[in-house]
Residue, then its C-alpha position, 0 to 999 in steps of 0.5 A: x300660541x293657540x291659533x297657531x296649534x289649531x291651523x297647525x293640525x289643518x295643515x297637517x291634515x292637508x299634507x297628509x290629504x296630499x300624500x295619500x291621494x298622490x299615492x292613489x293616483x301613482x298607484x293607478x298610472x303604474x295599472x293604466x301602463x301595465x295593462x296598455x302593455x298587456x294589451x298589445x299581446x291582442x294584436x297577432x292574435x286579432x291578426x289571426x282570426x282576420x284570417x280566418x274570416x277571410x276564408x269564411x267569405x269564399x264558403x257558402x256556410x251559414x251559421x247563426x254567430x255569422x248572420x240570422x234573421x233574429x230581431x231582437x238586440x242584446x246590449x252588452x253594458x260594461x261598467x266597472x266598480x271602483x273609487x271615483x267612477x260614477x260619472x265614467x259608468x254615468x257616460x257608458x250607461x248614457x251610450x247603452x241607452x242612445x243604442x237602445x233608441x235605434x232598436x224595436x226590440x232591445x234586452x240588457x246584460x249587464x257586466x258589473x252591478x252599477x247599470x242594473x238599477x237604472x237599466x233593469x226597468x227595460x229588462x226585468x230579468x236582466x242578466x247581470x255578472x257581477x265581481x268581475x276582478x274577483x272572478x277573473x277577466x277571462x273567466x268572466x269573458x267566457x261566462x258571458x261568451x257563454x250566455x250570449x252564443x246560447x242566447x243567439x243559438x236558441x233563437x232568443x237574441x240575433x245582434x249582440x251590442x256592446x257598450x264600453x269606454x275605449x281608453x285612447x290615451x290617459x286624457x281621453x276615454x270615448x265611450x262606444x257601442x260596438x257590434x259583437x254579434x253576429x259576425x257578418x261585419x267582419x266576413x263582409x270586410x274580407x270580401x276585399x281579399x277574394x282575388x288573393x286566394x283561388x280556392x278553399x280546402x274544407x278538411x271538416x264541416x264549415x259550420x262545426x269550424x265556424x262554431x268553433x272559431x267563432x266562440x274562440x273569437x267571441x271570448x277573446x273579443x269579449x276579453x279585449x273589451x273588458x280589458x279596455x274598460x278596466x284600461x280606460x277606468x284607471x285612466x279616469x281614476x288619474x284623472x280625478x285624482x290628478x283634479x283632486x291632487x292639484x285642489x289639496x296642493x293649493x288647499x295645503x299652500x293656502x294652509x301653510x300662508x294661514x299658519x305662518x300669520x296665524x304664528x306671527x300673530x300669536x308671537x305678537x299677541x305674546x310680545x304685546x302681552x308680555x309688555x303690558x305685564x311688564x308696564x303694570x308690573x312697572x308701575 
């Protein structure tokens, strides 16, 4: 039965292809729905400093984080590493450089390497942070909190953009670029709220608070995004596997129909050769 031994190891092969890439994507749904759940803890906090741009809208403060005059765009480009993922990075780069066309002046950061090769012709000397789950998300979130007020506080960048995927669901991850910095959006929006409140203590220097807070806000929102796109990477992760698992389960069911023949034909073969053996040995 040698044909039969031979379809036999492929079709071992492909069970075993299909336990292991189901393994993989059940290993990537339970991080898809643990972080979603770990998102939600964003929500009172986000709530909070809704607050307290309101109450920023009722001073005549100025700081640079709220609003300057600065040209120059940073475009923060949030890739991931991981199995799986090169067209998921493909689209976030695509987004960063549809948000440079809009800008005259435009500088690259980079979170994760994979943008740097396509994106360091722009910005020669790109920052980059690299291994961000090994340094940690929050870790890195205040590093790159670090750089960008430093950067806006010295005069070198005036608008912060981000380029990331939003995970909407496990089907669906948009890429987006959204605006980080300066904050004058979020105080703008507030503006709607100024009949609720009559007047505004100021117990310390508005823009020591605003500096504050505003870095506060900053590392938190910076923490959201990253979250995001390590959310909406798991999800496109499901996906290909989901893509791959069912390819292997249909690569299995064809090697399953070829061994059952490839059997029969050997029993067959045998049966044949075992009756001409017996004719010969007949006559």
């Amino acid at each position: 039965m040698g044909k039969a031994n031979k379809v036999k190891i492929e079709l071992r092969d492909a069970v075993e292809m299909v336990d292991l890439i189901q393994t993989l994507k059940d290993i990537a749904d339970n991080k898809f729905y643990t972080l979603m759940n770990q998102k939600d803890k964003f929500r009172r906090f986000g709530e909070t400093f809704v607050e307290f741009f309101r109450m920023i809208s009722f001073t005549k403060a100025t700081h640079p984080l709220i609003a300057n005059k600065n040209p120059c765009v940073g475009i923060l480009v949030v890739t991931i590493e991981g199995s799986f993922l090169g067209e998921f990075n493909n689209k976030i780069i695509r987004r960063a450089l549809e948000e440079k066309e809009k800008h005259a002046s435009v500088k690259f950061i980079a979170v994760g390497n994979k943008s740097v090769e396509r994106l360091r012709q722009f910005t020669p000397d790109m920052k980059v942070f690299s291994d961000m789950e090994n340094v940690g998300l929050y870790e890195t979130a205040v590093k790159v909190k670090d750089y960008l007020v430093d950067e806006i506080m010295n005069d070198r960048l005036g608008k912060v953009m981000v380029a990331y995927t939003w995970p909407k669901s496990l089907e669906i991850q948009k890429p987006r670029a959204i605006q980080l910095l300066p904050c004058v959006d979020l105080v703008s929006k507030q503006t709607q709220f100024v009949d609720k409140v009559e007047r505004i203590i100021e117990e310390s220097t508005p823009s020591n608070v605003i500096g504050y807070l505003s870095n506060l806000w900053i590392t938190t929102r910076i923490y959201e995004i990253l979250v995001d796109t390590l959310i909406a990477s798991t999800a496109a992760q499901t996906n290909f596997l989901e893509d791959s698992l069912d390819k292997m389960k249909k690569e299995r069911n064809k090697t399953k129909m070829k061994y059952r023949k490839a059997k029969k034909g050997d029993i067959d073969k045998s049966l044949r050769e075992t009756f001409s053996a017996r004719m010969m040995t007949t006559k």
